[in-house]
N, C-alpha and C positions, 0 to 999 in steps of 0.2 A: 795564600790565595793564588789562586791557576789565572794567569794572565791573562783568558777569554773571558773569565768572570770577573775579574776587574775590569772588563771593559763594557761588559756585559752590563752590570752593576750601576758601572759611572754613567752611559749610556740611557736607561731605564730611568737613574735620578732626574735627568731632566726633564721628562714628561713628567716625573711626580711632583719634581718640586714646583713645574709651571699649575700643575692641576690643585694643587695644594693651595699655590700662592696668589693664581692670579683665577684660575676657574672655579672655586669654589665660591670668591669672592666679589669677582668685577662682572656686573652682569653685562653680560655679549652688547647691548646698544648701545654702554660706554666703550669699548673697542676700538673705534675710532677715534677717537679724539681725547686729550685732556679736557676738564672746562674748561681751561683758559687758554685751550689749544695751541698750544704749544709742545715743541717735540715732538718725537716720532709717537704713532702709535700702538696701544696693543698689537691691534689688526695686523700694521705693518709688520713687527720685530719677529711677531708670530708667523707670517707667511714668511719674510724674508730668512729668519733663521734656517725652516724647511725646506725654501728651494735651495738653499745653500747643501745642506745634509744631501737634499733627494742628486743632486745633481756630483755633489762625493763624490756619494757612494752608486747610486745607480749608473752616473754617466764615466765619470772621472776610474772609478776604481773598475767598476763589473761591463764597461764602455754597450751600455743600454741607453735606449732614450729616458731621458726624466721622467717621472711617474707625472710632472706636471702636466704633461700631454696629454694625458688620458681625460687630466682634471680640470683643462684651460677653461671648457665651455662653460661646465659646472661650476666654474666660481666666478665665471662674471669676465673672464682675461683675454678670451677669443682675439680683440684688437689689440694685444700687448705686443710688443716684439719679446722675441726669447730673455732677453737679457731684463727687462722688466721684472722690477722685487728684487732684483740683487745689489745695489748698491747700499750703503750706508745709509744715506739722507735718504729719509722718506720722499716718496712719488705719492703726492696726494691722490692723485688721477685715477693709479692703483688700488689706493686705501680703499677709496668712494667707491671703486666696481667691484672690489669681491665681494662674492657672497658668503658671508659669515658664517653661514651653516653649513654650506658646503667645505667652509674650509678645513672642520672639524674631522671628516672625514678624509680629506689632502695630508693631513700632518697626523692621522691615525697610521694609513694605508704609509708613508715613508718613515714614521715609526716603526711600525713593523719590518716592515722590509727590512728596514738595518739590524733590528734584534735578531732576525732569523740569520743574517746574511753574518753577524755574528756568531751567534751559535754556532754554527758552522766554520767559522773561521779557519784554518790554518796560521796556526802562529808566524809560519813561514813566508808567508804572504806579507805580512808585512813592512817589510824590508823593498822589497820590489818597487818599482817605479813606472807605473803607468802612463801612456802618451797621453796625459791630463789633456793638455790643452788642445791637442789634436781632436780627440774626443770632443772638449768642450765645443766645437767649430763645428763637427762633422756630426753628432748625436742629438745637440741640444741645441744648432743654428746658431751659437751666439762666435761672433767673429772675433780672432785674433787681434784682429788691429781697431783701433777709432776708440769708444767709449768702453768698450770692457776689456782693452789692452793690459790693463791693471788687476785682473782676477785674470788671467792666462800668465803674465809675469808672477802675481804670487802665488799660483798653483803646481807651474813648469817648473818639472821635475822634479819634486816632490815626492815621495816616497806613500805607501799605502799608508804607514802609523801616521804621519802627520795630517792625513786628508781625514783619518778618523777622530784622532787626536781633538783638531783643531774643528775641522768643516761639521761633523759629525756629534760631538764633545764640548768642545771649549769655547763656541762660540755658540751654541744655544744657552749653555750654564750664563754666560756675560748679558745676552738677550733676556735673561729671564732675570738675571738680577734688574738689570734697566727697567722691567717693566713691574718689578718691585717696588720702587721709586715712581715708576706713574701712578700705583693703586692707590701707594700711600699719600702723593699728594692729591689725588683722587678725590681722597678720604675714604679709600671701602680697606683701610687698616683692618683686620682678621682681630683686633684686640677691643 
């Protein structure tokens, strides 16, 4: 197998496996919350994964502004500061103001992006190493120092396979297992 279709592939699995796992089966007004609310949310894991990817790949690797910008108003985020959806622990404050519907089209449109932005790939690319966090300060407003000092240390220097690898890959696959575990204790188990 040609190693843009392996990534291509691996890439693509995670929108199926989340649409398979958790869209066919959790209807959208559970999204926010467990019943017994506790843990992160759908909603959360869901947006957080994507700004993570959109910000990769479109800020970090292509040093464009986040696709989030276009989509702030539309989901409800207009009073977030940039860095808002990125941390681990859920930001209730966040959960409560996007808009659900809209978000569907936020994590279509940075899905996209990336399948194309693979296709296209040069394998060569990615070895290279991108002023990540330069970027991250200057494109997408979110500042070196204070609270998000810790995604610019684990971004800086970095190389493109690990931003896709990881930002792109390996950490939506992990989010979508997580919210595997929310359906099912949920109870909307597929069986």
């Amino acid at each position: 197998m040609d190693l843009r279709d392996w990534i291509a592939s691996d890439h693509a699995f995670v929108t199926a496996r989340f649409d398979n796992a958790i869209g066919k089966h959790v209807p959208v007004d559970f999204w926010r919350g467990e019943l017994d609310d506790t843990g992160p949310s759908i909603a959360w894991l869901l947006f957080h994964m994507t700004y993570h990817q959109d910000l990769a790949l479109n800020t970090a690797v292509r040093n464009h502004e986040p696709l989030l910008t276009r989509h702030r108003d539309a989901l409800g985020l207009t009073d977030f500061a940039p860095a808002a959806g990125l941390t681990e622990s859920e930001d209730r404050r966040v959960t409560e103001a996007l808009d659900l519907t809209r978000l569907a089209d936020y994590v279509h449109e940075v899905n996209a992006r990336t399948a194309e932005w693979i296709e296209n790939l040069s394998t060569l690319a990615l070895d290279s190493v991108p002023s990540n966090s330069y970027r991250l300060e200057h494109r997408a407003g979110i500042p070196a120092d204070g609270a998000m000092d810790w995604l610019h240390a684990m971004w800086n220097d970095k190389p493109v396979s690990w931003l896709i690898q990881w930002e792109c890959i390996g950490h939506g696959h992990a989010h979508v297992g997580e919210m595997v575990g929310i359906r099912n204790r949920m109870g909307f188990s597929p069986f």
